[in-house]
ZADO-6971 format. One line per field, with one value per residue (C-alpha): residue in three letters; chain; x, y, z; residue number from 0. Coordinates in steps of 0.5 Angstrom, whole numbers, plus 500, padded with zeros to 3 digits. Layout:
<recs>
residuo = (ALA, ...) $
cadena = (A, ...) $
px = (X, ...) $
py = (Y, ...) $
pz = (Z, ...) $
num = (NUM, ...) $
</recs>
This chain:
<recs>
residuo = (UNK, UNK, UNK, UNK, UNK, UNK, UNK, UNK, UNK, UNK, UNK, UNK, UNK, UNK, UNK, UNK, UNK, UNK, UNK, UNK, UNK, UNK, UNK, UNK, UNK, UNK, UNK, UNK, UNK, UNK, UNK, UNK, UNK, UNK, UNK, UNK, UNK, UNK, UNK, UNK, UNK, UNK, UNK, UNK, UNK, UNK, UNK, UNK, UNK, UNK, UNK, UNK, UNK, UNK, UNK, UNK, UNK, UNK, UNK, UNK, UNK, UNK, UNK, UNK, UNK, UNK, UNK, UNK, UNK, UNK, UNK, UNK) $
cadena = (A, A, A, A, A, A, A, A, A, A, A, A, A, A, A, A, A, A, A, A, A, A, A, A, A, A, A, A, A, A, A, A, A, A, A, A, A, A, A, A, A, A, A, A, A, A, A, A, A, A, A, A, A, A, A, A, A, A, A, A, A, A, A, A, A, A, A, A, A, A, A, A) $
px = (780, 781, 777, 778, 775, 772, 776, 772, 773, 773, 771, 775, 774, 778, 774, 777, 774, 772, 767, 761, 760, 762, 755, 757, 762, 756, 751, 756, 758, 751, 747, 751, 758, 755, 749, 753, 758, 754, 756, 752, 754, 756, 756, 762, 765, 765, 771, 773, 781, 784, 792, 797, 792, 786, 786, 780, 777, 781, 778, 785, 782, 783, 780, 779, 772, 772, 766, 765, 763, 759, 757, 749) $
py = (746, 740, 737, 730, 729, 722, 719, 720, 721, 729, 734, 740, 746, 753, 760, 765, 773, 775, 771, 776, 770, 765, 763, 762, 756, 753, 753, 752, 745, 743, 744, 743, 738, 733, 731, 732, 728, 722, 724, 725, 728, 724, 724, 727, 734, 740, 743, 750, 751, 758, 758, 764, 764, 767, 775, 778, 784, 781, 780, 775, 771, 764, 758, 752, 748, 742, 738, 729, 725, 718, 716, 717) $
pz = (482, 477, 473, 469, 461, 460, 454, 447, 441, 439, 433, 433, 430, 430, 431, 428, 430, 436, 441, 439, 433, 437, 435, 428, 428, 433, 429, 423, 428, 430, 423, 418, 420, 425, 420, 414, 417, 420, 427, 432, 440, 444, 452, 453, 456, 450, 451, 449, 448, 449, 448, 446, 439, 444, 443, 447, 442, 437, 430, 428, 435, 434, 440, 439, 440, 441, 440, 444, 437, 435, 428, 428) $
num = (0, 1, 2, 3, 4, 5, 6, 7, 8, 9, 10, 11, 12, 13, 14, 15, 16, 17, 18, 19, 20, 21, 22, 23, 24, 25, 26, 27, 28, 29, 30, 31, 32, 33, 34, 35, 36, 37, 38, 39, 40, 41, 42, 43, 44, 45, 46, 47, 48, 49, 50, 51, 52, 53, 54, 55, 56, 57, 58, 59, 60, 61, 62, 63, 64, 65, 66, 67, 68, 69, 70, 71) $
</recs>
C-alpha cells in the first residue's frame, strides 16, 4: 500500500543503538532541538527511515528520524 508524504521542510536526525533507546533521540528531538532551534512541529508526516544501516538487536544500529518542521 502506498502512501504519499505532503512536501515540508524536515529536521533529520540519526539514531544510533538499538530501538529499545529509540525514546532517547525523541525526547532529545522534542525537549531539547525544536526549542533550542526555534522550530516548532509542523503539520506533516514524521518519518522513520530504516535502510541497509538498521540492524535489529544491534548496538552499531543506525536509522533515521525525520522530524516535519517551522520556525516558532
Amino acid at each position: 500500500m502506498a502512501h504519499a508524504v505532503s512536501a515540508a521542510e524536515y529536521a533529520v536526525f540519526e539514531h544510533h543503538g538499538l530501538m529499545e533507546t529509540m525514546h532517547q533521540s525523541y525526547e532529545y528531538i522534542f525537549g531539547v532541538w525544536l526549542p533550542e532551534n526555534g522550530y516548532q512541529m509542523a503539520e506533516a508526516d514524521s518519518l522513520e527511515i530504516y535502510d541497509e544501516r538498521f540492524k535489529p538487536e544491534s548496538p552499531d544500529s543506525i536509522f533515521e528520524i525525520w522530524i516535519p518542521v517551522k520556525k516558532a
